[in-house]
N, C-alpha and C positions, 0 to 999 in steps of 0.2 A: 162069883167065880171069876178068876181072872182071863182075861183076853189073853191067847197068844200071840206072838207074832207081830207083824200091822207094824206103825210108825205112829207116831205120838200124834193123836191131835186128831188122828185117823184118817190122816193123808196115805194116800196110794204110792207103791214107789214109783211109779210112770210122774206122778204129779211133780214126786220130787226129784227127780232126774232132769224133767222140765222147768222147773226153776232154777235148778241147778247152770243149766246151758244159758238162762238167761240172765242172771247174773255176768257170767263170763263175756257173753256177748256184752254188756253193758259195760262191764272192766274194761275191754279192748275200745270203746269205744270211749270213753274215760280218756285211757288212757292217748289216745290217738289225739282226743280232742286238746288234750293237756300237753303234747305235744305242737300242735298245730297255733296254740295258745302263745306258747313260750318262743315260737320261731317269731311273733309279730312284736310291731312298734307303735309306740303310741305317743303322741307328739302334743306337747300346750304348748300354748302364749299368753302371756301377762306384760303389761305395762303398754297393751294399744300393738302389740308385737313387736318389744323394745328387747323380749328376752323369748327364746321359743328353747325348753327342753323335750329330749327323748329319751323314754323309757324303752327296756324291752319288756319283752310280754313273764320275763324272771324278775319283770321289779325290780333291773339294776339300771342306772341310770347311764344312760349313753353316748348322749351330745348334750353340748352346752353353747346358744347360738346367740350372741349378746351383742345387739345392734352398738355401734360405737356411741351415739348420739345419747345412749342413755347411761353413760359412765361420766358421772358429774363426781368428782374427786372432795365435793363439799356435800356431796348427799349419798354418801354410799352407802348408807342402811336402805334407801328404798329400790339400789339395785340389787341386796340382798332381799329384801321379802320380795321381789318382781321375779326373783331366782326359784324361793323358797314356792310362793306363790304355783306358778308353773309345773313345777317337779309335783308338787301335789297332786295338781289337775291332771298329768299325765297318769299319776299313780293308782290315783282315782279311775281315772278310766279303762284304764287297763283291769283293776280288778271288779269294777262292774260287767267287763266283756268275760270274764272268767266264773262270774256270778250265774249271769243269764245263759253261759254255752251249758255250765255244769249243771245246772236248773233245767232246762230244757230233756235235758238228759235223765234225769232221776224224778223228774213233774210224773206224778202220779202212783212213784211206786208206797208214798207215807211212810211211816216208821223212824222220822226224822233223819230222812238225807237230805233234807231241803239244806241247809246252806251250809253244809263242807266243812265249816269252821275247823274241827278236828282234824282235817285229813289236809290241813294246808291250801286250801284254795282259800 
């Protein structure tokens, strides 16, 4: 005999109205954090602090601070990777602080939200 009514799985609708609200609450909170993420900056140095770049927290790159002392006009590839260098580190860091805010955030709910990949973080 079939069942009527009910929700699959045979969750209550109280249960899922209450999941419902916390998802939402976790979206704003998401959302806020990714906000709060994108307003900051994240700064390397390479070459002993011959070159210091910053990122913003959008991963676009925003200063370029490049001690005189280290532009030798007979060695300008290694003030290119001391460049390339840096801009990584910074980019690096930035999305590790994007990793562990997002992480923190979705730690424990399972079902692979663990790392964002998809959803651009």
């Amino acid at each position: 005999m079939a069942k009527r009514g009910g929700f699959p799985g045979g969750m209550m609708p109280g249960n899922m109205n209450n999941l419902m609200k916390q998802a939402q609450k976790m979206q704003q909170k998401m959302a806020q954090q990714q906000e709060e993420l994108e307003a900051k900056e994240y700064t390397a140095k390479a070459g002993g602090g011959a070159v210091e770049v910053t990122v913003s927290g959008k991963k676009v790159l925003t200063k370029v601070t490049i001690d005189p002392d280290a532009v030798d006009p007979d060695d300008v590839e290694m003030l290119q990777d001391m460049i390339i260098a840096a801009a990584n580190e910074a980019l690096r860091a930035a999305q590790e602080d994007v990793e562990n805010v997002m992480g923190s955030i979705t730690a424990g709910l399972g079902g692979g939200f663990g790392g964002l990949g998809g959803l651009g973080f």
